[in-house]
N, C-alpha and C positions, 0 to 999 in steps of 0.2 A: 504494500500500500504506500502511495507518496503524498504528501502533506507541504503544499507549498506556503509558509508560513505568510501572512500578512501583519504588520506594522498598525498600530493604534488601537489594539484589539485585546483583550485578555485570549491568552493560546493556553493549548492542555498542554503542551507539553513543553519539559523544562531540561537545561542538560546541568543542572546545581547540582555539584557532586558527583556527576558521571565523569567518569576517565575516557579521554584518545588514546585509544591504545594505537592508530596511525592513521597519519595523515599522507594523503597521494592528489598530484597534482595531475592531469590531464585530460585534454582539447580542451582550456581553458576552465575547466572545473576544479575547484578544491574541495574534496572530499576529506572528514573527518571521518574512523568507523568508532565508535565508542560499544563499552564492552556494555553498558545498561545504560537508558535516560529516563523520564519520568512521564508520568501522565496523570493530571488529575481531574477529575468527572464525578457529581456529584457527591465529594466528599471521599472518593476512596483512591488512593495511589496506587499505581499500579508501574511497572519495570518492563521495557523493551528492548530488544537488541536493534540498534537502529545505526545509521547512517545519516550525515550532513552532507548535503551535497552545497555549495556556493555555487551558485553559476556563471560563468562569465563574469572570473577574479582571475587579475592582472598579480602573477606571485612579486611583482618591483614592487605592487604596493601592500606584500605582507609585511606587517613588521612585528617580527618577536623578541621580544624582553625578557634575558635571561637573569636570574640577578645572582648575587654569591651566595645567600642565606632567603630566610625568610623576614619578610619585611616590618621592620620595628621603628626604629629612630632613626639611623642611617643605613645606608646600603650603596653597593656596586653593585657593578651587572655587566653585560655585555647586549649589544642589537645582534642578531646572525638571520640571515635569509635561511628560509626552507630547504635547500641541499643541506647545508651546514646542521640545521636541527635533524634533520631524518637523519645524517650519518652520526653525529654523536648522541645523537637522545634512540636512538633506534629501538633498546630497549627497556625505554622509559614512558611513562604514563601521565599526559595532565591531566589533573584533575579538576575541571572548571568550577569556581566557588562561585562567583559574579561574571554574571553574563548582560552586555548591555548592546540593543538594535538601536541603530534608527536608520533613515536611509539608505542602501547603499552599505551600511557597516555595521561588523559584530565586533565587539570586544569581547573577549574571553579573558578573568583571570583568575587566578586559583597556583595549586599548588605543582609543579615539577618535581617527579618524584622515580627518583633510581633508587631500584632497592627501599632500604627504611630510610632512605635521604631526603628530605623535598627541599625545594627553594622555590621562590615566589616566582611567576613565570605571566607574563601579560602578552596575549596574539591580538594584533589588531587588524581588521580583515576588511578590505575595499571589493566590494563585487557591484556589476553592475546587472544582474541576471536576479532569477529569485532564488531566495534560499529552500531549498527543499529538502525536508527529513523522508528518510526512506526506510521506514520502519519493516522489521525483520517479524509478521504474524504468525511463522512456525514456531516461535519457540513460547 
């Protein structure tokens, strides 16, 4: 089933707390697949295996915020494009805490987590296509 989210609206479904276990880029779509997201309908939660599709996103204008710990009072970090995280974060997992739309852009931030490690991690994402979840109904 695909779900092409619309803007200004309360939506079911949420990715707070769901992990990317990866991200893949191609004919201009960014795909996240996360290993569970959320849905909520009259009052009761429910967990899907689903897929983000971005469509028609420019990866010049991904930009990801790595930082060296998790964020308190001060912090470092690093910016790296999409090759650079899929080869070192490969087998690493975000976990999206705060997730913000508007127009054209998603912000995802939450926790970067290798092993029992995490660090604060921010993706800011320019598409100009719709976003559509492609929810996974076998499981």
């Amino acid at each position: 089933m695909k779900i092409t989210r619309s803007f200004g609206e309360y939506f079911t479904y949420s990715i707070h707390d769901a992990r990317v276990q990866k991200i893949e880029y191609a004919d201009g779509n960014l795909t996240f697949t996360f290993d569970y997201i959320f849905s909520y309908e009259k009052g009761d939660e429910q967990t899907h295996k689903a897929k983000i599709v971005f469509e028609k996103c420019d990866v010049d204008d991904l930009e990801i915020l790595v930082f060296n710990s998790t964020i308190l009072d001060t912090f470092t970090g690093k910016r790296i494009e999409l090759p650079q995280y899929q080869q070192d974060y490969s087998e690493s997992e975000f976990e999206v805490i705060t997730e913000t739309y508007n127009w054209g852009r998603a912000v995802f931030q939450g926790w970067l987590w290798t092993g029992e490690n995490s660090v604060h991690c921010i993706m800011n994402i320019c598409f100009t296509g719709d976003m559509v979840y492609v929810i996974d109904e076998g499981l």
